[in-house]
C-alpha positions in Angstrom: 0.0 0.0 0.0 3.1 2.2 0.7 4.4 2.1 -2.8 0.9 2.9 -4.7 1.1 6.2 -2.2 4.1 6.5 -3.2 3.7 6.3 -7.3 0.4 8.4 -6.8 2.5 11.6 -5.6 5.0 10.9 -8.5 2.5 10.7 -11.2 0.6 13.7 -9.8 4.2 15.8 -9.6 5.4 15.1 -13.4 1.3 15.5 -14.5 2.0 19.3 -15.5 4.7 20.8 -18.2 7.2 22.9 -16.6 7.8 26.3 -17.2 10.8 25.6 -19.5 9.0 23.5 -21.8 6.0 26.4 -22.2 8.9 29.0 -22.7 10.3 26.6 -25.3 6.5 26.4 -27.2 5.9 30.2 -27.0 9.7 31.3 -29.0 8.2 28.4 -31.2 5.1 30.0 -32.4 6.3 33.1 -32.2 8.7 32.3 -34.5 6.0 30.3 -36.9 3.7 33.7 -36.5 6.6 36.0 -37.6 7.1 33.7 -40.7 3.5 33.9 -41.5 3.6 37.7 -41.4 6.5 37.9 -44.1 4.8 35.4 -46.3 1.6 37.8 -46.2 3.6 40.7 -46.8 5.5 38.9 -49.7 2.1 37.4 -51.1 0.8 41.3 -51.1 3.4 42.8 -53.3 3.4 40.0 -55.3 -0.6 40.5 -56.4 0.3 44.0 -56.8 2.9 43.3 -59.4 0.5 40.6 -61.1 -2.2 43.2 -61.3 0.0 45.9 -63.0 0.9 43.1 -65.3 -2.2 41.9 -65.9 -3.2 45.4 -67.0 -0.3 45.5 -69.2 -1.3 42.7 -70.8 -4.7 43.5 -71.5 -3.7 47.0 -72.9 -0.9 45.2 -75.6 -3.5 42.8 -76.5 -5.9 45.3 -77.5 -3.4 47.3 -79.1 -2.3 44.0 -81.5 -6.1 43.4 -82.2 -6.7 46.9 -83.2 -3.1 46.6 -85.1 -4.8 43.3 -86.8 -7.4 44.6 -88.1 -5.9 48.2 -89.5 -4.6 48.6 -93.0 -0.9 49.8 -93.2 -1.9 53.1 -94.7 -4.1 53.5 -90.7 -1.4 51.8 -89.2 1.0 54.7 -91.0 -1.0 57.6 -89.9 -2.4 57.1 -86.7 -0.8 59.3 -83.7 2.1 57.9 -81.5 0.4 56.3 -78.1 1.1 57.7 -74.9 1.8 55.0 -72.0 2.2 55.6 -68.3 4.1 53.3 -66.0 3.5 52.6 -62.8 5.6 55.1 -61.4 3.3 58.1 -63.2 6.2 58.3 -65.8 4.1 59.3 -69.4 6.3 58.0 -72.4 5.1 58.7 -76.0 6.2 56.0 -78.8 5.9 56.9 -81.9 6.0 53.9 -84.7 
């Protein structure tokens, strides 16, 4: 009966985690939740970039459908384009 006693106190001492191993688990996600941050930050400039270029895209597409259907005399007269980047730069190109 002594040694049941005995393991019972034991068992109940080593139930709980110690402070060092909750220490340990807290730099750990900290760590995971600083990572997860970047990638969100990362993530956000990239869909900025895709949605410039997507409207890139979609301008030089219509540009080569309006270019496919012109004549080379219209193609010849027609006014050079102006373009603005995304920095508010205009640039003019004439053919």
């Amino acid at each position: 009966m002594h040694t049941s006693a005995h393991m019972t106190r034991r068992t109940q001492r080593e139930a709980g985690f110690s402070l060092i191993e909750v220490m340990i688990s807290l730099v750990i996600l900290a760590i995971g939740v600083l990572a997860l941050t970047e990638l969100q930050l990362t993530v956000t400039k990239g869909n900025g970039s895709s949605s410039t270029m997507v409207t890139a895209i979609s301008l030089a597409e219509q540009k080569m459908e309006s270019l496919k259907t012109a004549s080379y005399t219209t193609i010849q007269s027609e006014p050079p384009t102006a373009v603005t980047t995304s920095v508010g730069r205009t640039l003019v190109k004439s053919l």
